[in-house]
DSSP file (Angstrom, degrees, kcal/mol; ACC not computed):
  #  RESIDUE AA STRUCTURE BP1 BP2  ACC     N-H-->O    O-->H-N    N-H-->O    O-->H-N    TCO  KAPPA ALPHA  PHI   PSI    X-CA   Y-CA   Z-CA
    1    1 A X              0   0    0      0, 0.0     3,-0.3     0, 0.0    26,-0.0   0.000 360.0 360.0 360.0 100.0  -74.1   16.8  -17.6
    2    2 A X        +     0   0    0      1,-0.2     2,-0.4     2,-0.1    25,-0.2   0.754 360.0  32.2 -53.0 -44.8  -72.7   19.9  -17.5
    3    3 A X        +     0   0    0     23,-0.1    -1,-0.2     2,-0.1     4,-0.2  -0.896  57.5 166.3-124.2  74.9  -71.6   20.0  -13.6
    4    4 A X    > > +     0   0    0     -2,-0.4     5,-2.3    -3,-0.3     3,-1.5   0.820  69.0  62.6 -90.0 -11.6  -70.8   16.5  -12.6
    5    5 A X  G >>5S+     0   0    0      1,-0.2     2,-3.8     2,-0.2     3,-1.1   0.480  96.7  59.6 -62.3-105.6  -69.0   17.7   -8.9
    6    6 A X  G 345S+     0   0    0      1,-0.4    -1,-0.2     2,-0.2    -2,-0.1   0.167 106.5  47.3 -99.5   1.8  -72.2   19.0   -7.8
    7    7 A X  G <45S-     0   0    0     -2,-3.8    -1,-0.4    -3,-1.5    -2,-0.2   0.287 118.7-110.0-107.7   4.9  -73.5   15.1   -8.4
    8    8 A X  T <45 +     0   0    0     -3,-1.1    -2,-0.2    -4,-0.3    -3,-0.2   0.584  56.8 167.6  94.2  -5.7  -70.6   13.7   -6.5
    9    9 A X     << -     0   0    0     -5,-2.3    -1,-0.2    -4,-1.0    -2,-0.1  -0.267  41.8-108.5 -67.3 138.5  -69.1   12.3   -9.4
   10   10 A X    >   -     0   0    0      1,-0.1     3,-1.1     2,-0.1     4,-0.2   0.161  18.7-122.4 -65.1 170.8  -65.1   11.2   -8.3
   11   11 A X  G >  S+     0   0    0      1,-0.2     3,-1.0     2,-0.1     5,-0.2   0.975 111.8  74.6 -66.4 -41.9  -62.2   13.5   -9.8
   12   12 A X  G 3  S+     0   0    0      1,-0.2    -1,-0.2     3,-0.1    -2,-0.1   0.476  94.6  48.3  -5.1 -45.0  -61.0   10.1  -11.2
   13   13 A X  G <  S+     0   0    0     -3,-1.1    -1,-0.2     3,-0.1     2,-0.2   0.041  84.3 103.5-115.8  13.1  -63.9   10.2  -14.0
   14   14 A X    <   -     0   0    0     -3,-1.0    13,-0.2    -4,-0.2     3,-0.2  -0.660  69.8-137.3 -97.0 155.4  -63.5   13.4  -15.2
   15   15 A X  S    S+     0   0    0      1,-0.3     2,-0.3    13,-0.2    12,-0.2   0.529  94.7  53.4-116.3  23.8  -61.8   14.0  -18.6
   16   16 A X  B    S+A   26   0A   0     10,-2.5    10,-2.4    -5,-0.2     2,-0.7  -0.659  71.1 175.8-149.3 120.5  -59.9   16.8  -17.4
   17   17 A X        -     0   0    0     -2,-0.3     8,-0.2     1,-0.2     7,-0.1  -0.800  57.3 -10.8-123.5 137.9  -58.2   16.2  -14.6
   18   18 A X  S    S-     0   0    0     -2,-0.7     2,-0.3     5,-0.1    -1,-0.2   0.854  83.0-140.4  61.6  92.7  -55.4   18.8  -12.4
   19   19 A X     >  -     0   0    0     -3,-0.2     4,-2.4     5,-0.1     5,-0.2  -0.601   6.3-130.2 -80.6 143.8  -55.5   21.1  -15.2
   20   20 A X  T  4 S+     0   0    0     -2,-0.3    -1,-0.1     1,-0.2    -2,-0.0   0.737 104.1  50.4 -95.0 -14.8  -52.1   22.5  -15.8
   21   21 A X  T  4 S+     0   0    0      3,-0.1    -1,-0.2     1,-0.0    -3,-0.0   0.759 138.5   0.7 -86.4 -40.8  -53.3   26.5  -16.0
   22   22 A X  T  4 S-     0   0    0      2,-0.1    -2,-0.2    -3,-0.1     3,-0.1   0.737  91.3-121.8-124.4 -20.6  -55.4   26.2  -12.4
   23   23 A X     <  +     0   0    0     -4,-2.4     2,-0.5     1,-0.2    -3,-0.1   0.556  69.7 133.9  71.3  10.7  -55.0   22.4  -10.9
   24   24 A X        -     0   0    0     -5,-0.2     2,-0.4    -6,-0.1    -1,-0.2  -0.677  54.8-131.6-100.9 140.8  -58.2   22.2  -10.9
   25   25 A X        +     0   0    0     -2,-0.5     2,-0.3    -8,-0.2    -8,-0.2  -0.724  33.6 164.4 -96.4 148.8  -60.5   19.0  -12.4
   26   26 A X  B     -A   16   0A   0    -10,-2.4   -10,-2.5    -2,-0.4     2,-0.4  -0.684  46.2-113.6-147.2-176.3  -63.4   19.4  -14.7
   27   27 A X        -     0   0    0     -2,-0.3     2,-0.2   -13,-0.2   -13,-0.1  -0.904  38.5-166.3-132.7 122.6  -65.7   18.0  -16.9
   28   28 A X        -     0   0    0     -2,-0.4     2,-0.3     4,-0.0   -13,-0.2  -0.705   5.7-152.1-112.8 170.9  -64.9   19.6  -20.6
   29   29 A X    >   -     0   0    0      1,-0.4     3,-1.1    -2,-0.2     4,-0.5  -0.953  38.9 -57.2-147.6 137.3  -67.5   19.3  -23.7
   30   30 A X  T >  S+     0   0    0     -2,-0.3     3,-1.9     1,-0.3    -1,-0.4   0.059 129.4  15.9  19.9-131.9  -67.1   19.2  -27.6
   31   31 A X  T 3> S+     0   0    0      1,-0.3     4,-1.8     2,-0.2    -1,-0.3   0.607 126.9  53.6 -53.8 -41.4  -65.5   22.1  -28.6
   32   32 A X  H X> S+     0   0    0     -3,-1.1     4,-1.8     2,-0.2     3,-0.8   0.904 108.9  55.5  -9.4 -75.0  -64.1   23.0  -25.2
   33   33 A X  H <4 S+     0   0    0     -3,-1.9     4,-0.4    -4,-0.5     3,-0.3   0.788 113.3  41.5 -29.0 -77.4  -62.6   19.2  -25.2
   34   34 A X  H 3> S+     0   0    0     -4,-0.2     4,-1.0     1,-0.2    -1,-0.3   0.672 112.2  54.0 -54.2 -39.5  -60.8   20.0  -28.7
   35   35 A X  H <X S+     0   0    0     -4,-1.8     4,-1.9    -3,-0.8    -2,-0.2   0.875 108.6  47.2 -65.1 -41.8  -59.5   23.6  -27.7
   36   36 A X  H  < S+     0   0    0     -4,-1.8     4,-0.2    -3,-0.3    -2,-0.2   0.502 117.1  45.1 -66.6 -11.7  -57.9   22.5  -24.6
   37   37 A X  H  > S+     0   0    0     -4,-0.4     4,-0.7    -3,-0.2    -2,-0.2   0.757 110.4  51.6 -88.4 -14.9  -56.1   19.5  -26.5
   38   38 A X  H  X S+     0   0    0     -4,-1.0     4,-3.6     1,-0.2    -2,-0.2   0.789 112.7  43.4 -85.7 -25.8  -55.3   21.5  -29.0
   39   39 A X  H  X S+     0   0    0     -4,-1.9     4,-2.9     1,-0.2    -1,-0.2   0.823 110.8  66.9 -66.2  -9.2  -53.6   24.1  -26.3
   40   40 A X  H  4 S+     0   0    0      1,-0.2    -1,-0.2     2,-0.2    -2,-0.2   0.885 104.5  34.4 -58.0 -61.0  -52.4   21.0  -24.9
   41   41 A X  H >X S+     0   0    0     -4,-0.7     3,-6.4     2,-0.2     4,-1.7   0.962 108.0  61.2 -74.2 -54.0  -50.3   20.2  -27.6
   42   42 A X  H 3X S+     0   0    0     -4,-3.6     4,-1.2     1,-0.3     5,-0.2   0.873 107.3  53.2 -24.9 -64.1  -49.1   23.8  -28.7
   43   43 A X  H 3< S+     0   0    0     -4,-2.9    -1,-0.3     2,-0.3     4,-0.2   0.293 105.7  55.1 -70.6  19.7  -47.5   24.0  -25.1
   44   44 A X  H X>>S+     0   0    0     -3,-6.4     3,-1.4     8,-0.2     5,-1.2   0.821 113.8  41.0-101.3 -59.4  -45.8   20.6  -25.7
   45   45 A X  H ><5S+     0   0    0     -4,-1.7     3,-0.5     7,-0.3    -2,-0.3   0.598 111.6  48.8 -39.0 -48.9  -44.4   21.9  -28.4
   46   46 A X  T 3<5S+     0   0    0     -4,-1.2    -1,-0.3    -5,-0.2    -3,-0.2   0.673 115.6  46.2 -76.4 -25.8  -43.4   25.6  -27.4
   47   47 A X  T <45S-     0   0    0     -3,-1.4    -2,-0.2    -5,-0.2    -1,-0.2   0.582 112.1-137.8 -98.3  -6.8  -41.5   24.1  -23.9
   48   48 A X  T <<5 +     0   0    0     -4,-0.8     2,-0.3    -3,-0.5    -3,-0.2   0.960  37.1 178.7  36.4  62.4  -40.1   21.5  -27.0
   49   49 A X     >X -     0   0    0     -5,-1.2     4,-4.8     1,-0.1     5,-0.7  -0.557  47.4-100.4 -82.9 154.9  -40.7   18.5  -24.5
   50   50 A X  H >>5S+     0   0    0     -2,-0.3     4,-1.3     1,-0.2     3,-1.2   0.925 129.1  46.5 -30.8 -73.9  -39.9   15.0  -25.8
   51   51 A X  H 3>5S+     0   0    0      1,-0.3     4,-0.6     2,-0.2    -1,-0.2   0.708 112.2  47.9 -13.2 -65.4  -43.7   14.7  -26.4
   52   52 A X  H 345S+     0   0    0     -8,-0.3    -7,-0.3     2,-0.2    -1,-0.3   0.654 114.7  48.8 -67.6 -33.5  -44.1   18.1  -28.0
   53   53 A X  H <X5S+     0   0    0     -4,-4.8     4,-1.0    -3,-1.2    -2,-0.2   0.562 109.9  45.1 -77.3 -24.0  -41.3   17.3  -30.1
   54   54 A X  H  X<S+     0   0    0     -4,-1.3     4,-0.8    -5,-0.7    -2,-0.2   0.602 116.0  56.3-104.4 -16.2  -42.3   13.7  -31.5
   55   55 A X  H  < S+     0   0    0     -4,-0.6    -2,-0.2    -5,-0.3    -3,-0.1   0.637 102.3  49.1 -69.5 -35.3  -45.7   15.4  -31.9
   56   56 A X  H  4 S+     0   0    0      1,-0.1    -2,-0.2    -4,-0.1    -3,-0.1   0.881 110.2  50.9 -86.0 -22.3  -44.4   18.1  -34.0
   57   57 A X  H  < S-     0   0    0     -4,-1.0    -2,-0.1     2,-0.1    -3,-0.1   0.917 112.0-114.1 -69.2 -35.8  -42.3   15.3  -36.6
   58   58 A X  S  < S+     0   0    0     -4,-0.8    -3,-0.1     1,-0.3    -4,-0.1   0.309  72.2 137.8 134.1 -12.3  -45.5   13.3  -37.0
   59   59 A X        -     0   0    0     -5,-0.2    -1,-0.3     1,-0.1    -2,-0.1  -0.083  65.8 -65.3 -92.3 158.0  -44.0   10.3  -35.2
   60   60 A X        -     0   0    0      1,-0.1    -2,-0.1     5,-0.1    -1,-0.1   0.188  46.2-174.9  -3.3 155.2  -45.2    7.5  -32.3
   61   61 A X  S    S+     0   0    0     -3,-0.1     2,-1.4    -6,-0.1    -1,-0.1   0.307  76.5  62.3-122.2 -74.1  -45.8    9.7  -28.7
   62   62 A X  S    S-     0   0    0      1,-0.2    -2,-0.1   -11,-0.0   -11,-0.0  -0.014 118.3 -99.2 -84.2  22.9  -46.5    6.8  -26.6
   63   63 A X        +     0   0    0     -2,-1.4    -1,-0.2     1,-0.3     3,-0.1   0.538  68.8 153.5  93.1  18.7  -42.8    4.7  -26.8
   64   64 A X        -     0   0    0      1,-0.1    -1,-0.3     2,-0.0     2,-0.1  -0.547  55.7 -97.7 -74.0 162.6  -44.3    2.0  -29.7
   65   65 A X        -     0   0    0      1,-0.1    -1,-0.1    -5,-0.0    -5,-0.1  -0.320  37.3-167.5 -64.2 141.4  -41.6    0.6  -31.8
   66   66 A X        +     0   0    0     -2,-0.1    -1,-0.1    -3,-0.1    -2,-0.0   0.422  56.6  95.9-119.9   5.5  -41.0    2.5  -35.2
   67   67 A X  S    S+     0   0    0      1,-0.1     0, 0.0     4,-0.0     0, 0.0   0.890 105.8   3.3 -30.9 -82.4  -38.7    0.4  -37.3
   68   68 A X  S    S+     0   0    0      3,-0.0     3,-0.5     2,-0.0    -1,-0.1   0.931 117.2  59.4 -89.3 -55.8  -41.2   -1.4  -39.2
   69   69 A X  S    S+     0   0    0      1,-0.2     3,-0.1     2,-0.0     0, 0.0   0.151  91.8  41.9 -80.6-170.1  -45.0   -0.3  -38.5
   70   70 A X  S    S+     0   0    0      1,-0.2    -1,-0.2   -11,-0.0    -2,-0.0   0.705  72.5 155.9  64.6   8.2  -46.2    3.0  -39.0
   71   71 A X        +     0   0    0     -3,-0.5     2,-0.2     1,-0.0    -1,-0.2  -0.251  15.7 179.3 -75.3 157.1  -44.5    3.6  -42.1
   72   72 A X        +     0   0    0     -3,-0.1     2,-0.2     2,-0.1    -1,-0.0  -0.835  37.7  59.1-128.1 172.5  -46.2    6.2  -44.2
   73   73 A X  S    S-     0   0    0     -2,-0.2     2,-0.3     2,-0.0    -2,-0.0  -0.479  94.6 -31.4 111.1 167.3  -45.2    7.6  -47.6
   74   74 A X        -     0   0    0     -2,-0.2     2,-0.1     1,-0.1    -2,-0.1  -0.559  62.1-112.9 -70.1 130.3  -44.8    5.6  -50.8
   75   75 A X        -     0   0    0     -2,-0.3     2,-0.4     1,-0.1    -1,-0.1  -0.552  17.0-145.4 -83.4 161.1  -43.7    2.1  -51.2
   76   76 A X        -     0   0    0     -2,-0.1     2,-0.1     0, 0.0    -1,-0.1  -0.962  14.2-139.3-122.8 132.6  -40.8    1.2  -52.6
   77   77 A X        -     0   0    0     -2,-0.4     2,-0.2     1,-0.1     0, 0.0  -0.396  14.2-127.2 -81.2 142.8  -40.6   -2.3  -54.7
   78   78 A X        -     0   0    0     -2,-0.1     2,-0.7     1,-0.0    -1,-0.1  -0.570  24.9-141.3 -87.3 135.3  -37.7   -4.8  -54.7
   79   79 A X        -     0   0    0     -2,-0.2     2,-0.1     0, 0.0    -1,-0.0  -0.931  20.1-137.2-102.7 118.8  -36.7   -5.3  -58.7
   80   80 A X        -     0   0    0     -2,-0.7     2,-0.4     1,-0.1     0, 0.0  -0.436  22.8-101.8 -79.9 155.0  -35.8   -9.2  -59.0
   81   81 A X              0   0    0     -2,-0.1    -1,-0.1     1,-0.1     0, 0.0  -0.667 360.0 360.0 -96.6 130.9  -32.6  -10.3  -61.2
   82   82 A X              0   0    0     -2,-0.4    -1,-0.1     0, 0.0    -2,-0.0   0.149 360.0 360.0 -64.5 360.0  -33.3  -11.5  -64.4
């Protein structure tokens, strides 16, 4: 569905909503979808917001804990005493 306002559908259910370039909500599709997340991100990154910044290290966005989970990388093994 290309045009879901012209069916009534609410602003609520749209997967882009108050768009940060016009305020306006829309309905995005495939590659649209991916080009607008991808500017998404760039401009978190260029304004270096928290977001944009924890986006650019590789790290958690969304406030999860990062002590233990999420590790990436090579393990390293504990050597027992002889």
């Amino acid at each position: 569905m290309s045009n879901p306002r012209q069916y009534k559908i609410p602003d609520w259910f749209l997967n882009r909503q108050k768009d940060v370039d016009d305020g306006k909500h829309s309905q995005l599709m495939s590659a649209a979808l991916e080009t607008k997340l991808r500017e998404d991100l760039e401009r978190l990154k260029r304004i270096r917001s928290h977001r944009g910044i924890r986006h650019y290290w590789g790290l958690r966005v969304r406030g999860q804990h990062t002590k233990t989970t999420g590790r990436r990388g090579r393990t390293v093994g504990v050597s027992r005493k002889k």
